[in-house]
Structure formats: structure tokens, C-alpha cells
C-alpha positions in Angstrom: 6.4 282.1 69.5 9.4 279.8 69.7 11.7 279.8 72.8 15.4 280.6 71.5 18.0 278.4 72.9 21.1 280.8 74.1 24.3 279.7 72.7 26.8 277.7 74.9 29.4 279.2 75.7 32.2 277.6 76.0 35.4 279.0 78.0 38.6 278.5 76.0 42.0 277.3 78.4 44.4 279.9 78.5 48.0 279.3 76.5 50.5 278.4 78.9 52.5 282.2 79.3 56.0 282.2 80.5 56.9 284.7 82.8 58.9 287.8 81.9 60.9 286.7 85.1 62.4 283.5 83.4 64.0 285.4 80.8 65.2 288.1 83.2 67.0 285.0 85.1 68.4 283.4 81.6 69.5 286.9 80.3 71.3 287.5 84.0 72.6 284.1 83.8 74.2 284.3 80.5 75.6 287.7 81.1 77.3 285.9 84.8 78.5 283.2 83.0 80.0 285.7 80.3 81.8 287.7 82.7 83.0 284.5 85.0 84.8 283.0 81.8 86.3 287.3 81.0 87.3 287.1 84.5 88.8 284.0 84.7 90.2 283.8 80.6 92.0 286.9 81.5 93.8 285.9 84.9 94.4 282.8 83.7 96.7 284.6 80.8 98.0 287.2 82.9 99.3 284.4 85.6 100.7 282.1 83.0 102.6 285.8 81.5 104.8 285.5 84.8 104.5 281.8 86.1 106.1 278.7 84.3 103.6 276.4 82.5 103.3 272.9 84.0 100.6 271.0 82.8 98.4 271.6 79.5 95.5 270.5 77.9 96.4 268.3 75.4 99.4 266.8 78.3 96.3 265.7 80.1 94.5 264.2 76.8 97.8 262.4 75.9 97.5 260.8 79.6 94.1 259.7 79.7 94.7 258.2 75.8 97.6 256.1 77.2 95.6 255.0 80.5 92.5 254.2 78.2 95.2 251.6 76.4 96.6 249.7 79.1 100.0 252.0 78.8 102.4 253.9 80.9 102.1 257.4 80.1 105.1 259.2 79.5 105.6 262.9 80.1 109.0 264.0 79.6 109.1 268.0 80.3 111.2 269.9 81.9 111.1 274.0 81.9 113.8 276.6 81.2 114.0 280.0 80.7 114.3 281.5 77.0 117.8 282.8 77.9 118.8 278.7 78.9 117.4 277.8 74.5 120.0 277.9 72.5 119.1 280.9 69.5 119.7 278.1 67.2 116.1 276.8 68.4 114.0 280.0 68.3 115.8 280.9 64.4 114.3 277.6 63.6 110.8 277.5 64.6 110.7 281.3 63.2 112.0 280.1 60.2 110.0 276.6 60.2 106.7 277.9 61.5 106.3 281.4 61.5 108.7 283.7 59.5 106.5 287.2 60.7 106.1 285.9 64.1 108.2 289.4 65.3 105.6 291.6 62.6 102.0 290.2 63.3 99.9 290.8 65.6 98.8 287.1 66.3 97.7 286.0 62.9 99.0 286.0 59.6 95.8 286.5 57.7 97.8 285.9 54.3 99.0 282.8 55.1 95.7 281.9 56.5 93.8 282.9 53.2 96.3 280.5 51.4 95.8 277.7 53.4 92.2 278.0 53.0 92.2 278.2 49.3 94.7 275.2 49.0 92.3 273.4 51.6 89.4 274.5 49.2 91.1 272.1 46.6 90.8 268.6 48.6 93.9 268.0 49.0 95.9 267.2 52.6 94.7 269.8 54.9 97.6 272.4 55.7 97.5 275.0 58.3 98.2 278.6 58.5 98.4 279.2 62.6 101.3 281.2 63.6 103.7 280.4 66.7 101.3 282.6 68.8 98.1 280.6 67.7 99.7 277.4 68.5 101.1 278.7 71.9 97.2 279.5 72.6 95.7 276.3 71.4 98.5 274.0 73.2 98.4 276.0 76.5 94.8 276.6 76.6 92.7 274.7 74.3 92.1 270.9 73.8 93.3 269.8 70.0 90.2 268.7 68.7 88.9 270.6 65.5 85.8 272.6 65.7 84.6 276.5 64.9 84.2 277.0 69.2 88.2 276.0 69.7 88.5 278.1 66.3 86.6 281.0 67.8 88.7 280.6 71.4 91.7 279.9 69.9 91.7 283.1 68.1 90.1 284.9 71.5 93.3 283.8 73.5 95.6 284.5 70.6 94.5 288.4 70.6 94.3 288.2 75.0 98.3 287.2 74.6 99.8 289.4 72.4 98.0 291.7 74.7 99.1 290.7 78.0 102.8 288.8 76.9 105.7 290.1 74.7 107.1 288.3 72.1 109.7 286.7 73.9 107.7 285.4 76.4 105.5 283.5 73.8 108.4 282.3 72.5 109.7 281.1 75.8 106.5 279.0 76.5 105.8 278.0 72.8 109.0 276.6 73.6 108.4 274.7 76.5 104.8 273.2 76.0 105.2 272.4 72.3 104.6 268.4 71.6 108.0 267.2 70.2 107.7 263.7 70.5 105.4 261.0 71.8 105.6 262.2 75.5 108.1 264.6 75.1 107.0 267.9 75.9 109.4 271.2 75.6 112.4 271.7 73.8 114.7 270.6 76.7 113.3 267.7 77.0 113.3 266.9 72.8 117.3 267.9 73.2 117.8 265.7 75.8 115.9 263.0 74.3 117.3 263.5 70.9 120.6 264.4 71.2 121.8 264.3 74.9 122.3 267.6 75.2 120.7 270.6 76.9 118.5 273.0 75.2 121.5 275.5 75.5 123.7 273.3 73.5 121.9 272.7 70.2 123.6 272.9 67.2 121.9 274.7 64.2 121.8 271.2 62.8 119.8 269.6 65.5 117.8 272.8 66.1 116.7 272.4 62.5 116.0 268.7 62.5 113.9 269.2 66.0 111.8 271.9 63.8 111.1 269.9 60.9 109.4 267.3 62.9 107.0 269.5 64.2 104.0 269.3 61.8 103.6 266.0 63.2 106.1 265.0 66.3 104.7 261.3 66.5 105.4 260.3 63.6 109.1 261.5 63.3 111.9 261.1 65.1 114.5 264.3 65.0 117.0 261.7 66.7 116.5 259.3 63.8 115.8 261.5 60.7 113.9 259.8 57.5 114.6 261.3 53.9 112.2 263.6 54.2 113.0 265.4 57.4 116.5 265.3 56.5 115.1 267.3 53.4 113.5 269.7 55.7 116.1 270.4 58.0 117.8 271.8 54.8 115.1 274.0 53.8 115.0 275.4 57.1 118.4 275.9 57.5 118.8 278.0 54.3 115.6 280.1 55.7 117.5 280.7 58.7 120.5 282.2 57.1 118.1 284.1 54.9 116.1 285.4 57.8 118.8 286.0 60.0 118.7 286.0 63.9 116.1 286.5 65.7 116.6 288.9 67.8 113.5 290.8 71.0 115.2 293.5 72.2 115.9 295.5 68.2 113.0 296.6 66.3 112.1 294.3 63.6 111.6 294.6 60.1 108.3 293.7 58.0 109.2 291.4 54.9 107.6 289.4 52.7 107.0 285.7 54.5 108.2 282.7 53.1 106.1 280.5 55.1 105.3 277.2 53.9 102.4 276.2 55.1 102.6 272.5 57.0 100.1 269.6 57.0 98.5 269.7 60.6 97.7 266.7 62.7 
């Protein structure tokens, strides 16, 4: 009778396991790192409700571009109050930009479904961000387009019309705005412009400093082409249409007549 031959037995390695513990760090991580950014998103907006803004994002981007090219960057700014800006100013940027700025609650979701659709299309990208998007994106936010500053932008549009009152987005929409190449703020445009004070502009110059704003580099409120010319009469005609703007009286919900603007 033949001896069998037991089979060999071979042990097999183990799969590599990783520990319940790693995860338990990653998930405490990410929920640290969540509240650090809550924490410090939110003071950040309630600080800037009561303190004058300085210094911006995209301020610091239009430095370092100029450094980068060999040039002296320029950064004229200077900050007033809202009660120091002519009305003249804040009828035109309502009128120009944002003609439900006192009604919405941060967005204008018509406006932004028309843009989109007209975007659809192919042709030049317009925007649909109303004055308290852009006061987020300028005084928060770097310009650069992308879903995340999307997503944030929108996240410290809803934390200011939380935290601030109209007026005060106004005041610092106001003061941060680009309105030129290194010209920063709507005293300094006035100055630059038209050698007055932010207190002193006509509703002429008010309406020529707003139809630059879709794209401040390129033109020159102090040296008006055709076309901005051709704005600053469209705006003007919106602003005896609309009215002044005024905080303190409880406004009234119309129809907007905002035309959407091609965004750098």
C-alpha cells in the first residue's frame, strides 16, 4: 500500500488592513478643519461689518501681477463713509448693476437663469452677480473662475446679508470696487477722474464712473469712448426711472431691468 503524500500547505500573506484609527483621525481632521474655516469665515465678516476694508484679495493679485512685470504697482484707495458718496454714485451702480439690490436676499436667481441661458448660446459670457456677490467675491475671494470660488462666493454672499445691512454693503461695495487700473474705491475713481471728492459727483460723472465697471481697465470714465458715453445714458434714464435710493424707507419689489454686463 502506497504512502500518500500530505498536501503542502501553503500560508497565504495577509492583505495589508488599515486601521479603523486612520479614519477616525481623517474624519476628526476634516470636521477641525470645517469648523476652523466657520469660525474664522464668520469673524472675519462680522469684523469687516464694523471695521473699514483696507486691503483685498484681488489688490494683492493686482500687486504681485505688476511686480512679476518689472512695474510700479499702483494702488490708489482711499476710504469714506457711505454718508461722505455722493447719492448720485449709489443711484448708479443700483441702476447699472443691480436694480433689486434693496429686494433680494443676495442673489437675483432670475437674472442669473438669464445669464446662463444667454451663456448656453456661445456668445460673450455675461454675468448675473448682484452688488452683494460682487462685494463678497472682491473683499473675500480671489477673481479667478472656478465652481469652489462659485460655491464660496455664494457662502459669503448669504454670511453678509446675514451679518451687514444693506447700507453697509453698499458702503464697502463702494470702497473696494476696481475702477481703474490701480484705482480702488469710488473716492479715489472721483478724484482720479474728475478732481473732485466722492461727495461732489455729479449725476453725470456718477453715471459715466458706472458704466465702466464691467471692465475698469479698459475704460476710462475720465476719457469716455462712444460706447460708454452710450451707457452713461442708459443709466441715467434707469436712474430717473428707479428713483433714489434710499436705506432707511421700506422698499418696493419691481420688476428688474437689469442688463446683464460682459464680465472680465
Amino acid at each position: 500500500m502506497s504512502e500518500e503524500t500530505a498536501p503542502e500547505i501553503t500560508p497565504e500573506t495577509p492583505a495589508p488592513k488599515i486601521r479603523k484609527g486612520f479614519w477616525s483621525r481623517l474624519g476628526k481632521f476634516i470636521r477641525n478643519l470645517f469648523l476652523l474655516f466657520l469660525v474664522v469665515s464668520v469673524s472675519w465678516v462680522v469684523i469687516d461689518r464694523f471695521v473699514p476694508v483696507y486691503l483685498t484679495p484681488l489688490m494683492i493679485m493686482r500687486t504681485v501681477e505688476s511686480i512679476a512685470q518689472g512695474e510700479s504697482p499702483k494702488n490708489s484707495k482711499k476710504w469714506v463713509s457711505i454718508d461722505e458718496i455722493s447719492p448720485n454714485m449709489v443711484d448708479a451702480v443700483v441702476s447699472s448693476e443691480d436694480n433689486l439690490f434693496l429686494t433680494h436676499y443676495g442673489f437675483s436667481f432670475g437674472d442669473i437663469t438669464k445669464a446662463f441661458e444667454h451663456n448656453l448660446k456661445g456668445k460673450k459670457i455675461r454675468g448675473g452677480s448682484t452688488i452683494s456677490q460682487q462685494t463678497a467675491k472682491n473683499v473675500f475671494l480671489f477673481p479667478q473662475r472656478s465652481y469652489i470660488r462659485k460655491g464660496l462666493e455664494a457662502y459669503f454672499t448669504v454670511l453678509i446679508e446675514l451679518v451687514w445691512s444693506k447700507k453697509r454693503i453698499m458702503e464697502v461695495y463702494l470702497n473696494v470696487i476696481e475702477m481703474g487700473d490701480g484705482i480702488y474705491g469710488v473716492e479715489a475713481a472721483a478724484q482720479e477722474h474728475f478732481g473732485v471728492s466722492a461727495s461732489q459727483l455729479s449725476k453725470n460723472q456718477a453715471a459715466l464712473i458706472a458704466a465702466c465697471l464691467p471692465n475698469p481697465r479698459k475704460y476710462d470714465a475720465g476719457n469716455p469712448s462712444t460706447y460708454i458715453q452710450w451707457r452713461k445714458t442708459k443709466i441715467m434714464m434707469l436712474m430717473s426711472k428707479l428713483g433714489p435710493v434710499d436705506f432707511d424707507k421700506k422698499p418696493v419689489a419691481h420688476k428688474s431691468t437689469h442688463r446683464h454686463k460682459k464680465r472680465r
